[in-house]
C-alpha positions in Angstrom: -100.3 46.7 37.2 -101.3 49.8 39.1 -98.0 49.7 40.6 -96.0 49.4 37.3 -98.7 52.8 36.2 -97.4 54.6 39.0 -93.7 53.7 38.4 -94.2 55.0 34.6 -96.0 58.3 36.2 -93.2 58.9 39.1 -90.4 58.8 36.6 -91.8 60.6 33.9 -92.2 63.4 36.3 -89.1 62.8 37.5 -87.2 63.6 34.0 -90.0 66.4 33.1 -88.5 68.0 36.5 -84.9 67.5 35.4 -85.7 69.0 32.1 -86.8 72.0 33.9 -84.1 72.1 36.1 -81.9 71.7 33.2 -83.9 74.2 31.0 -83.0 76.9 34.1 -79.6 76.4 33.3 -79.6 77.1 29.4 -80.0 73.6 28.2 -83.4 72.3 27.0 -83.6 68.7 26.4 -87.0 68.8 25.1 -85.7 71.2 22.5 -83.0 69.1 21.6 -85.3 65.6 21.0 -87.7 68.2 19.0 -84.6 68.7 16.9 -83.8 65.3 16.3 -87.3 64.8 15.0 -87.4 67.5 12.2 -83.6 66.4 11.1 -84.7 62.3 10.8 -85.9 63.1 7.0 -83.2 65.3 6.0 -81.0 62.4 7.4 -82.7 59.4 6.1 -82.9 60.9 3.0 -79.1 60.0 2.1 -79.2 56.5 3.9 -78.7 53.6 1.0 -77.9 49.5 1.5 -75.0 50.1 3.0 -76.1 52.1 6.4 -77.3 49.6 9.1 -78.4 51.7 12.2 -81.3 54.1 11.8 -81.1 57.8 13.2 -81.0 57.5 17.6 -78.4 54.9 18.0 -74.9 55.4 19.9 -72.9 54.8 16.4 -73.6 54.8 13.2 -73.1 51.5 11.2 -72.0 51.5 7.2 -70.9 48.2 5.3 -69.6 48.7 2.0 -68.1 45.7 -0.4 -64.7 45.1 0.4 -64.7 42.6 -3.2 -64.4 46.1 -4.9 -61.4 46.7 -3.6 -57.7 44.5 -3.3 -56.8 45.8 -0.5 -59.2 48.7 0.5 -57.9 51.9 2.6 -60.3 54.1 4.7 -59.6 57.9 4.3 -60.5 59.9 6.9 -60.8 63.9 7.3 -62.4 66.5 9.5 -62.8 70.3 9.3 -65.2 73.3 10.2 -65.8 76.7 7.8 -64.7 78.8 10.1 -65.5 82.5 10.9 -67.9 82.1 7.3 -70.3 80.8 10.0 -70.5 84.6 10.9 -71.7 85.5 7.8 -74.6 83.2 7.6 -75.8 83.9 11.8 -76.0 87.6 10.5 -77.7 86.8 7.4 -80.2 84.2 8.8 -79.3 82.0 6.0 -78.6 78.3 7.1 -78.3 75.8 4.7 -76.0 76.5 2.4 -73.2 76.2 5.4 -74.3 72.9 5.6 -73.0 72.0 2.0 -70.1 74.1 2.5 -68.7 72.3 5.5 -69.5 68.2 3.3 -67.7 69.5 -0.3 -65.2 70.9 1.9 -64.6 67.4 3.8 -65.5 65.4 0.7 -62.7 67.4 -1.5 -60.0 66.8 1.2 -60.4 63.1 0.6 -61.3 63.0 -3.2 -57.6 64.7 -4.0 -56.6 61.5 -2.0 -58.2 59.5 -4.7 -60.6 58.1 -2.0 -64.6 58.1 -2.6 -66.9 59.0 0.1 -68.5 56.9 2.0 -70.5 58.5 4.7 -70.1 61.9 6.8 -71.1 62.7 10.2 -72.0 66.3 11.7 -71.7 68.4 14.9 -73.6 71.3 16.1 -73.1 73.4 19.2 -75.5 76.2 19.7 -75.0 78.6 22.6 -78.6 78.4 22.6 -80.6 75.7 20.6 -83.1 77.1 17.6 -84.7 73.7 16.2 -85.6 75.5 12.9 -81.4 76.8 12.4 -80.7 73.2 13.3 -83.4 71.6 11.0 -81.7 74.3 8.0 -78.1 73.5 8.6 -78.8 69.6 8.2 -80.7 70.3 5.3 -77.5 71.8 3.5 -75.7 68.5 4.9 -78.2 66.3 3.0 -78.3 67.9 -0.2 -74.3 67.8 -0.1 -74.2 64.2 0.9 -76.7 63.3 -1.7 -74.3 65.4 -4.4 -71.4 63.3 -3.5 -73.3 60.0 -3.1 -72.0 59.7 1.0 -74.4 59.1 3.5 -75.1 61.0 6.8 -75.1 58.3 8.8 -75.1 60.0 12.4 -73.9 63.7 14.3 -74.5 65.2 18.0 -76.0 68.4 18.4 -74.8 70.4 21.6 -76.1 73.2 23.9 -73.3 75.0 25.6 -74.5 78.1 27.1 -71.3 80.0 28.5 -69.2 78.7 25.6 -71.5 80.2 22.5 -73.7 83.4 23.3 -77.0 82.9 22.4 -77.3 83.2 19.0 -74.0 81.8 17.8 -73.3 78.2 16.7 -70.2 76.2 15.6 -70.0 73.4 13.2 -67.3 70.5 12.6 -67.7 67.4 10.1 -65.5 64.0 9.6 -65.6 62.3 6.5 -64.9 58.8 5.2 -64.2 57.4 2.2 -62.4 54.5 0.8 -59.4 53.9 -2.0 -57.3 50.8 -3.3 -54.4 51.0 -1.9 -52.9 50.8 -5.4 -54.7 54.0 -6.2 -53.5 56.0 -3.6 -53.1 59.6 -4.6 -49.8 61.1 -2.7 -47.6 63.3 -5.1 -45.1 60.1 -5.1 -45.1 60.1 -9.1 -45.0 63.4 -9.9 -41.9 64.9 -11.6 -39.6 67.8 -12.7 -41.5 69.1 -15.8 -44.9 68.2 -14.4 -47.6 70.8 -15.4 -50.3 71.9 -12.7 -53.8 73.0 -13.7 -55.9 74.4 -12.3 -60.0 74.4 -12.1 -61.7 77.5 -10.7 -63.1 78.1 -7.7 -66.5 79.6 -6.8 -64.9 82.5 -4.4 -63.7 82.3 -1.3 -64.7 79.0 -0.5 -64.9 78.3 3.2 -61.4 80.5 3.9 -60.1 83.4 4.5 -63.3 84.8 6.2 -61.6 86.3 9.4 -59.3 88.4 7.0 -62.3 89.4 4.5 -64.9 90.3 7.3 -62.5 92.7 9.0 -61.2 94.5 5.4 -65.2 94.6 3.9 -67.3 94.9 7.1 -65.7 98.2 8.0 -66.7 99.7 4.7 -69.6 97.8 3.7 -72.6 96.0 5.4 -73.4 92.3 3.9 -76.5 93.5 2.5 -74.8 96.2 0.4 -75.1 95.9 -3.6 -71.3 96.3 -4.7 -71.2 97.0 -8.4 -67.9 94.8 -9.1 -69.4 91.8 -7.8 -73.1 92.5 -9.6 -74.3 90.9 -6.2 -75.1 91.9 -2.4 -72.0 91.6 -0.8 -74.0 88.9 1.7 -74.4 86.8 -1.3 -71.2 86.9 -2.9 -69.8 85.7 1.1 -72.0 82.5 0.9 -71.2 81.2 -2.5 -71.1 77.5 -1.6 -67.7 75.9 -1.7 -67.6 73.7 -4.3 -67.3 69.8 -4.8 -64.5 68.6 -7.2 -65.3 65.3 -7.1 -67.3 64.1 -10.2 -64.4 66.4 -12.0 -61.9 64.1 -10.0 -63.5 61.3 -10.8 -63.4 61.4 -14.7 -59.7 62.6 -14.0 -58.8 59.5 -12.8 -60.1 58.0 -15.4 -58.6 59.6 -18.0 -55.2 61.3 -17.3 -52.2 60.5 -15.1 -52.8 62.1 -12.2 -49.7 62.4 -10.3 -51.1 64.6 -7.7 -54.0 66.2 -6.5 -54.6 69.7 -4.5 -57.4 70.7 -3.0 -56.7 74.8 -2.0 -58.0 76.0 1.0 -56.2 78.1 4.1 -52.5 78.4 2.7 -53.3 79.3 -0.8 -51.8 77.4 -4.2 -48.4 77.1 -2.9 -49.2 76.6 0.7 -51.4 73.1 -0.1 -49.8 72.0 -3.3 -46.0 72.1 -1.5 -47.8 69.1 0.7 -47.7 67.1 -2.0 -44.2 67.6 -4.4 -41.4 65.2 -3.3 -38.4 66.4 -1.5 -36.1 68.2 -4.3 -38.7 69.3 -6.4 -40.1 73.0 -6.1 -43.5 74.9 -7.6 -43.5 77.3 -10.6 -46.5 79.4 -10.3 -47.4 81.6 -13.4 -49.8 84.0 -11.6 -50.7 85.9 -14.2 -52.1 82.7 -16.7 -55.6 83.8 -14.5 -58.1 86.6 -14.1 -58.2 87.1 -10.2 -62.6 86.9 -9.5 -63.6 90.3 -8.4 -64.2 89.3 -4.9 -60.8 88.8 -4.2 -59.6 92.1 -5.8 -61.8 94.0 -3.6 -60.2 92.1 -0.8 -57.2 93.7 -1.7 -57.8 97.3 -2.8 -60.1 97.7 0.3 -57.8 96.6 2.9 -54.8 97.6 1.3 -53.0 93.5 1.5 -49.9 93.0 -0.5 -50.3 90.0 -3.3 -48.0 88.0 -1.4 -50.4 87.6 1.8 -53.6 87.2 -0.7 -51.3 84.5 -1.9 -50.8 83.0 1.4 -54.2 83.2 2.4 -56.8 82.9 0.2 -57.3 80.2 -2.7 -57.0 83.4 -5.4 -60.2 81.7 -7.8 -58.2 78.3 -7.9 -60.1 75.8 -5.9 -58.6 72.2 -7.5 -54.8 71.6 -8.7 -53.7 68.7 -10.8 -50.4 67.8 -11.6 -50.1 65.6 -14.9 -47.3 65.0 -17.1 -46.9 67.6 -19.8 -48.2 65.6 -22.2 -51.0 65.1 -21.0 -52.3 68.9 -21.5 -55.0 68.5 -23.8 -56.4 65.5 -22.4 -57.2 67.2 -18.9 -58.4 70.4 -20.6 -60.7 67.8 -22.5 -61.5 66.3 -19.2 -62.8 70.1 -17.7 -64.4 70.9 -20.9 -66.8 67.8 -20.9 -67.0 68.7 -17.0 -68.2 71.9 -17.6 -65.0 73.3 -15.7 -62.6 76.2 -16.8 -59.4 74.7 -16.3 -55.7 76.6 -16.9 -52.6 75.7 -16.8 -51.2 77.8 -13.6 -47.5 76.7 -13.1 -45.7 73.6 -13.5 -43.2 71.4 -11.2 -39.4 72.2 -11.9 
């Protein structure tokens, strides 16, 4: 038994050495468990039946019931917010990245006709901050919860070298599941097909590296600018919005012959994805107000409305392409969802 003490005491100083060794180099383990502690809540807090493993295992584990489905298809995505991230570091505001970076993934499967089924996270820090961490995992919750996925699992790095100290990089991959009769690819739509679109809540999660270089020259992020009514800081970290209950009643009431989620690549970039071969995109750019944020964008950087076009989602953040027929349904559709929808081209 004494033995068996000692064994327990040699290694335990063993690994608190390592960790001080390790610390030395810009890594702190100890830090990192710490971090893993405050995030279990935050974590669990999404969990329902269908997650199997708790938080600390080497994958997470979700069963969901096949019976729902004929022949069910998983839907995978994964993408980061890019330089937006710089915005919040400067800022010291954490959690609302975190519910930028889930809609974000959730949408890219949603237009797909898929519904979430759980989300998983990573975070590298140049230098760990456990209370950052703790914040950004918050944001993924509350997202997750929204969009009824689960966060089933993530890694958290320390990279010293990579990162400087006070910067941090996200990335998220989502899963969801659709019939494979309910597939949403643009395969049905057709010449005469109207698009609509559903506002967005600004820039979304793209565009930043363009939109910090025009405004930060002029303006600091904690500047009130009169055309937005807001700081400028605020305006940056409007949180990218989900589309899926909106989708979701779609579905159920319309034809929906495509679905187009707008991000980098603006209207015509991401919807093209989606028309068949021969078919081309009518946009009526002027059926729209363009937000404020955008045209300040513009005036203060001087950018032609082509390369706003290419680059930035221009207050359109969901396309749907439905028979013309079908008009007044989907504008009854965003009404009852409490979204302003237009009709902004059509499919010719």
């Amino acid at each position: 038994m004494v033995n068996f003490v000692e064994n327990l005491k040699n290694k335990q100083n063993f690994y608190n050495t390592l960790s001080e060794t390790y610390k030395s180099s810009g890594v702190d383990i100890t830090a990192g468990e710490s971090t893993v502690n405050k995030i279990k809540d935050y974590t669990k807090s999404t969990f329902n039946s269908n997650v199997l493993t708790d938080i600390g295992h080497f994958g997470g584990m979700f069963k969901f019931d096949s019976n729902k489905y004929k022949e069910p298809v998983l839907v995978s995505s994964v993408d980061g917010v890019g330089t937006k991230l710089k915005v919040a570091i400067e800022l010291g505001i954490h959690y609302t990245i975190g519910q930028d970076l889930v809609n974000h993934c959730v949408n890219d499967i949603a237009v797909c006709g898929a519904e979430p089924l759980f989300f998983l996270d990573y975070m590298a820090f140049g230098k760990l901050d456990e209370e950052i961490a703790s914040e950004i995992v918050k944001g993924f919750s509350i997202a997750c919860k929204e969009n009824d996925c689960a966060l089933v699992g993530g890694e958290t790095a320390e990279m010293p070298g990579i990162y400087k100290e006070m910067d941090y990089d996200l990335s998220g991959t989502i899963v969801g599941v659709v019939d494979k009769e309910n597939i949403i690819d643009g395969r049905n739509i057709q010449s005469g097909d109207l698009l609509i679109g559903f506002l967005s809540n600004g820039l979304h999660t793209n565009g930043y590296s363009l939109a910090r270089k025009v405004l930060l020259e002029k303006y600091n992020l904690s500047d009130h600018i009169e055309l937005l009514n807001k700081s400028l800081g605020e305006e940056l970290l409007r949180i990218h919005k989900s589309y899926l209950s909106l989708i979701r009643e779609l579905k159920k009431n319309v034809s929906v012959n495509g679905l187009s989620h707008i991000t980098g690549g603006g209207i015509i970039g991401n919807t093209s994805r989606i028309i068949p071969e021969g078919l081309n995109l009518k946009i009526h750019w002027g059926n729209w107000d363009t937000p404020p944020i955008f045209k300040l964008i513009q005036k203060t950087g001087d950018i032609s409305s082509d390369e706003m076009r290419n680059v930035f989602n221009e207050g359109i953040g969901l396309i749907v392409v439905v028979p013309q027929k079908q008009e007044e349904m989907t504008l009854q559709v965003a009404l009852n969802q409490k979204e302003h929808a237009i009709v902004v081209g059509e499919v010719e």
